[in-house]
C-alpha positions in Angstrom: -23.5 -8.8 -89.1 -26.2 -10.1 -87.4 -28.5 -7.6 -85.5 -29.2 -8.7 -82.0 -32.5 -7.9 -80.1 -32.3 -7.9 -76.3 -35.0 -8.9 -74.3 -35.7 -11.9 -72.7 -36.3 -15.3 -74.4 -39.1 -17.7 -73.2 -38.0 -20.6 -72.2 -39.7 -24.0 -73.6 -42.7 -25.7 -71.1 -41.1 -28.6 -69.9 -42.9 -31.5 -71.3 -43.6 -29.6 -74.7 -41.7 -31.7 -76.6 -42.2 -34.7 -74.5 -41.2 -35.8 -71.0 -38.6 -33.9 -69.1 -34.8 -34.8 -70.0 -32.5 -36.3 -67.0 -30.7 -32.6 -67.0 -34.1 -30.8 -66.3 -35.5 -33.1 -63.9 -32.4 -33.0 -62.0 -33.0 -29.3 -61.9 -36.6 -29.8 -60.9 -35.5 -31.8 -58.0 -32.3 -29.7 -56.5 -34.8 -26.3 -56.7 -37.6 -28.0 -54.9 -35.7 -28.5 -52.0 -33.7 -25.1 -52.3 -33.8 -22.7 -49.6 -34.2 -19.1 -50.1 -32.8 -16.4 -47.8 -36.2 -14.3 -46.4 -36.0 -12.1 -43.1 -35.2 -13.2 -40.2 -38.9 -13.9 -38.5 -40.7 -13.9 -41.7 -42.0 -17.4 -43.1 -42.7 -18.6 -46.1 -45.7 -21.1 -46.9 -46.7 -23.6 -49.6 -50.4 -23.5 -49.1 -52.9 -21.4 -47.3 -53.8 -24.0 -45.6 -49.9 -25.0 -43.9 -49.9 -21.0 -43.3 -53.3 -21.2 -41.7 -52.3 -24.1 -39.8 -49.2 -22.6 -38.2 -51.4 -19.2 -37.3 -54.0 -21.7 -35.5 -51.0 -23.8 -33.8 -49.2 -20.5 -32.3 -52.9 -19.1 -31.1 -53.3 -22.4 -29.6 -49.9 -22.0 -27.8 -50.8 -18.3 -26.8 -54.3 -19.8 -25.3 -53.0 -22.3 -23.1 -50.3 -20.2 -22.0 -52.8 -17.8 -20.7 -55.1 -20.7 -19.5 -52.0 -21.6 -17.2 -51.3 -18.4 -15.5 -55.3 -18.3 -14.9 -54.8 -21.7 -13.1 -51.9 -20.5 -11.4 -53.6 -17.3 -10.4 -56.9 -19.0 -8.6 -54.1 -21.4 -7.0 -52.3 -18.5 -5.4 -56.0 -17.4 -4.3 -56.7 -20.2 -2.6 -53.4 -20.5 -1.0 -53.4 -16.8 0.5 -57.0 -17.3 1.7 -56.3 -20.9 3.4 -53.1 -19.0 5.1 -55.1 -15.7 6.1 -57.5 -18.3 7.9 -54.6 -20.2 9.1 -53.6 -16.9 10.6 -57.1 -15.7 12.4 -57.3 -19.5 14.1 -54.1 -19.3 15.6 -53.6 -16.4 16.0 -49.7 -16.2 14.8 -49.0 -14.0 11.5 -46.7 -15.3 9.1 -46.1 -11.8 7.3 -43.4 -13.2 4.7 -45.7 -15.9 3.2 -48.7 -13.6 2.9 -46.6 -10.5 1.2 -45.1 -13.4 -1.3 -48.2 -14.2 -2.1 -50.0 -11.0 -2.5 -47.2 -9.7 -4.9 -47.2 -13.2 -7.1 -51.3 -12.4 -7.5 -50.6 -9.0 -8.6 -48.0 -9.9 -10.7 -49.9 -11.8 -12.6 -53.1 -10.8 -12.9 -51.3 -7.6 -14.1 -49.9 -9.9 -17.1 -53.3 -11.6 -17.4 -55.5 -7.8 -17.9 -52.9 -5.8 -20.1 -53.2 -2.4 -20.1 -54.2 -0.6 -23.0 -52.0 2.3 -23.8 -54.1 5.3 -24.6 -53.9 6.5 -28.0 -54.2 9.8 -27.6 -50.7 9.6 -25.8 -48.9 8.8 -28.6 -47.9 11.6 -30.9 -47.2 11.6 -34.7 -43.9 10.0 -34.8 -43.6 8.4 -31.5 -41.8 5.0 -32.5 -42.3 1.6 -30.5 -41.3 -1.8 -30.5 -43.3 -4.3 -29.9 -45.2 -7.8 -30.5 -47.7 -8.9 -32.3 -50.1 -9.9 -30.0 -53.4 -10.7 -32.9 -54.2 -10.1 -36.5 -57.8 -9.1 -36.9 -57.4 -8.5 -41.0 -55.5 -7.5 -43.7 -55.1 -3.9 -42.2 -55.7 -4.1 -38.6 -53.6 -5.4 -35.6 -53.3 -5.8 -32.1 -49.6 -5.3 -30.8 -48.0 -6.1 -27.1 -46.0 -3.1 -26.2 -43.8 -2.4 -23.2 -46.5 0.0 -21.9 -49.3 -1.8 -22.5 -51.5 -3.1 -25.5 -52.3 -1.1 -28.7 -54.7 -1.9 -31.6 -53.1 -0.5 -34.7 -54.8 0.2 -38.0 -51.8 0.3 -40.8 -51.3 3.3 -42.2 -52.2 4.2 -45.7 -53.8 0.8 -47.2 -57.6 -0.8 -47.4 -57.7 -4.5 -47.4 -60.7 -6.2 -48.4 -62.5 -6.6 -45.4 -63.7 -10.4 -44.0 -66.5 -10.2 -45.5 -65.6 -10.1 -49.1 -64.9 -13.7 -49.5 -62.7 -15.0 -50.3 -60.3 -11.7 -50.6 -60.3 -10.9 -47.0 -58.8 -13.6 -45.7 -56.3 -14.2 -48.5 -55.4 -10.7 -47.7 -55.1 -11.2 -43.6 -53.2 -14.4 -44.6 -50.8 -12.6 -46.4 -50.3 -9.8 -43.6 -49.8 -12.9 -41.5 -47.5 -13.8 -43.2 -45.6 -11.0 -43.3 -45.2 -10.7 -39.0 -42.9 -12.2 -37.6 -44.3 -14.9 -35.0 -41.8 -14.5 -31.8 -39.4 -11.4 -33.2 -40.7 -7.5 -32.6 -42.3 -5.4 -34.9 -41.3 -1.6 -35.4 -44.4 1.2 -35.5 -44.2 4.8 -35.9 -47.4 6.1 -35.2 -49.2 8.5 -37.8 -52.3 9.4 -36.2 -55.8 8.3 -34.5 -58.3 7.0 -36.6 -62.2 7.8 -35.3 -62.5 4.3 -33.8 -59.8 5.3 -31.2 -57.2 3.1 -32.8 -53.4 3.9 -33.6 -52.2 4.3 -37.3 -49.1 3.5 -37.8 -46.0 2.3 -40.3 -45.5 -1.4 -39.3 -41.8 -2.4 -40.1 -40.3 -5.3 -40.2 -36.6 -5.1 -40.3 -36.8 -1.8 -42.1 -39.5 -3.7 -44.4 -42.8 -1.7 -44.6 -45.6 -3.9 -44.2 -47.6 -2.2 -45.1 -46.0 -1.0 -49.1 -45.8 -4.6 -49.2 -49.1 -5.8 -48.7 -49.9 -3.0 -51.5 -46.4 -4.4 -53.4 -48.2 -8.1 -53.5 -51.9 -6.8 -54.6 -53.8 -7.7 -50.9 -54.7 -4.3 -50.6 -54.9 -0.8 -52.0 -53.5 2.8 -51.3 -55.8 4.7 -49.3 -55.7 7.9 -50.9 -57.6 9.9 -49.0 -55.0 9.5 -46.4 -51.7 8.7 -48.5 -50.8 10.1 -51.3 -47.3 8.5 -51.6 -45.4 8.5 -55.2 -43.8 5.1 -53.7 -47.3 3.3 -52.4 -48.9 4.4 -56.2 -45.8 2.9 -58.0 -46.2 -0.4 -56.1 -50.1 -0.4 -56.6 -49.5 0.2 -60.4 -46.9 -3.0 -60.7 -49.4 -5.1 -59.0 -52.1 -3.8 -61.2 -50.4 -4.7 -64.3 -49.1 -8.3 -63.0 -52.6 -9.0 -62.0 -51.6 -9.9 -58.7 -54.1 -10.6 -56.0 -57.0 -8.4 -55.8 -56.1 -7.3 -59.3 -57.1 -10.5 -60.8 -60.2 -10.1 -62.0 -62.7 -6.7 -61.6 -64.6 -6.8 -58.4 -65.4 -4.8 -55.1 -62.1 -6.3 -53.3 -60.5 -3.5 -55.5 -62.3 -0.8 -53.6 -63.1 -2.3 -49.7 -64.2 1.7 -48.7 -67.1 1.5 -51.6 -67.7 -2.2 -50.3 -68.3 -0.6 -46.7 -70.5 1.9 -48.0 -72.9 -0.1 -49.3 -72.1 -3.1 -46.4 -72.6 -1.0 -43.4 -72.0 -2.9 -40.1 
């Protein structure tokens, strides 16, 4: 009998001997325009540059947005000041127009100048759900919270930082992609870094961003602050499948060292 070995077979290259058959190209062409299941708010690109593209397109959206309400606001200013002089010439106060207008002002210059919540506020394990508001790199973001605005530095991982072209921005792309652009995201704080900021778990769903980011090779366990058996089994697996920063030796494997000797 005829010992069988399991394990996995490699397939043929298509092409190696000769062109594709009818059968495979058919295949080719039905998984090309397959779509996969991913999280609800969570997008999946074919290029940096179509993912880089949508980023700039929402920011553009959030910018004019805010350019509106600005226009709006000096509108409203002008309008209460014409009817307050209105009111000294004649002499005849028209209370109802002048309250309206005083509470639209305030109304939105609140929304134009967010408050920032204070960090020292929020205790380990305080959870909140908010937006993502800006993604400054592959480990740091700003979020729109009920209360106010946060920046948060994600717990337990080092990207690369900007500077270590071309690995910092691959590695904010790929946090990028991992937010979701109009949904909520889920933090549970940790702690307060020195710079004031919020760490925190940032979940998706009840995906941690940032296990993934480590999960995908865009960034490394911080050990000094997590010593997680789960975040050093996903850095291993990325290590061994070469995946992003594990592709080839270089600083982007150890951002804190490259700070050291890149001071700001």
């Amino acid at each position: 009998m005829e010992k069988r070995v399991i394990g996995y077979r490699k397939p043929r290259d298509l092409g190696e001997f000769g062109p594709p058959t009818d059968q495979e190209q058919a295949w080719l062409s039905s998984f090309a325009h397959r779509r996969t299941r991913v999280p609800k708010g969570v997008f999946r690109y074919r290029t940096h540059e179509e993912a880089n593209a949508d980023w700039d397109r929402w920011n553009a959206e959030g910018v004019a947005e805010i350019s509106m309400k600005q226009d709006l606001l000096k509108l409203l200013q002008q309008t209460l000041r014409g009817e307050l002089n209105r009111t000294r010439r004649r002499k005849n106060r028209s209370p109802w127009v002048i309250g309206g207008l005083t509470v639209a002002i305030v109304a939105i210059s609140y929304v134009l100048h967010e408050p920032k919540i204070p960090s020292s506020t929020l205790g380990r394990g305080t959870e909140l759900v908010c937006g993502v508001k800006s993604v400054y790199d592959g480990d740091t973001l700003t979020a729109s919270c009920p209360d106010g605005e946060v920046k948060v530095r994600v717990f337990g991982i080092d990207a690369p930082e900007m500077g270590q072209e071309p690995w910092g921005d691959r590695s904010r792309e790929a946090f990028r992609g991992l937010l979701p652009r109009r949904d909520s995201v889920r933090l549970r704080v940790i702690d307060q870094d020195r710079y004031g900021r919020v760490v925190a778990q940032v979940f998706v769903g009840e995906r941690d961003a940032g296990l993934e980011m480590v999960r995908q090779g865009r960034a490394v366990v911080y050990e000094q602050y997590n010593n997680s058996a789960v975040y050093r089994q996903a850095q291993a697996e990325a290590q061994q499948a070469r995946r992003g920063i594990w592709e080839k030796p270089g600083g982007q494997q150890d951002p804190a060292a490259w700070r050291r000797l890149n001071p700001r």
